[in-house]
Every structure is written in structure tokens, then in C-alpha cells.
N, C-alpha and C positions, 0 to 999 in steps of 0.2 A: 240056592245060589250061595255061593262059599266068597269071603272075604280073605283076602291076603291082608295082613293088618300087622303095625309094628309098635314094640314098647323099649321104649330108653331105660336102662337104667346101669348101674354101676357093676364091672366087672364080677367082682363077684356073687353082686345077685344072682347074677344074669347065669352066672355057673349052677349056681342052686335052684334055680326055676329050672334050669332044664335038664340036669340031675333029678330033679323029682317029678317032673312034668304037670308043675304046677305053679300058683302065683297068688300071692296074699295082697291085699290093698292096704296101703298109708294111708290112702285118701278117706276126709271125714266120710265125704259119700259111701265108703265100703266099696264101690268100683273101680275097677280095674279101667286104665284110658288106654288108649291107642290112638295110633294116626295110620291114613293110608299110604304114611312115603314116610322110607326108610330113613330121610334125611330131612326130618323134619325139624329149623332150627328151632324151635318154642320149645324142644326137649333136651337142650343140649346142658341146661340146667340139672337134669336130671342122670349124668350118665355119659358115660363114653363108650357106651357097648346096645348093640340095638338086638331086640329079639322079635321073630317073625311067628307068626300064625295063620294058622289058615282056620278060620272061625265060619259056622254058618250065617247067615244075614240075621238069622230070626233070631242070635242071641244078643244079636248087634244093636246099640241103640245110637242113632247118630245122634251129637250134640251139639255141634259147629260143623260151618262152612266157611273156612279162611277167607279172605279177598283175593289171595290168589289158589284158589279151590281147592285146597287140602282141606283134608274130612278129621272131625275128631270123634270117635266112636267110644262107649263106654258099656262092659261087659262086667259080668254078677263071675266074683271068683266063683262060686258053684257050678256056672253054666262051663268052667270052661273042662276037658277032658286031654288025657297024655295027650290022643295023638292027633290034638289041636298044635300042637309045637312041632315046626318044621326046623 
């Protein structure tokens, strides 16, 4: 089963992630986050520009469950491949 999953971040990341069809992590963890809604505001710190994926489950690790049920997901840059970026 495949995951539709979204990452925030700043205009021109956002050009260079998908120019190379890849993604590096800031985060100390070394992982890559995500949420399952494109509009998700807890990201809005992060970015004015949103990028989509379509990831399998089994690379997927969920981390959170909002209160109002947005999912936060956390992916290994390794696990992820080009034509995971839609």
C-alpha cells in the first residue's frame, strides 16, 4: 500500500528536491518528516511551498496522531527513490 504524503519547505528547496529527485534531512534525527495533508498548519514554519510523494507504507514510520487526525510520518532519506516525487 502506497502513501500520498506531503513535505513543507521553502521555495527553492523545494525546486532542488525535485530537480534531483531527492531530499536531505536538517533534522538531528537524520529523518525525513511528513504529514498526510497538504495543509498542514504545524508546517507553515517551515516553508511556503508543499511537496508531494507517493511513498510505500513499509518505508513509512508513523510518529503522531494529531487531535484532529493528521498523521505525522517519518522516512530514512536512503529509503526514498526519483519516482517517489509526484
Amino acid at each position: 500500500m502506497d502513501l500520498l504524503l506531503y513535505h513543507r519547505t521553502d521555495s527553492e528547496a523545494a525546486a532542488a528536491i525535485l530537480a534531483g529527485r531527492h531530499m536531505i534531512s536538517h533534522d538531528p534525527s537524520g529523518l525525513i518528516w511528513f504529514s498526510d495533508r497538504p495543509d498542514d498548519p504545524n508546517g507553515l514554519d517551515y516553508g511556503d511551498t508543499v511537496i508531494s510523494v507517493r511513498l510505500p507504507a513499509s518505508i513509512c514510520r508513523l510518529e503522531q496522531i494529531l487531535p484532529r487526525g493528521e498523521k505525522h510520518y517519518t522516512v530514512r532519506p536512503d529509503d526514498l527513490r526519483p519516482h517517489h516525487f509526484t
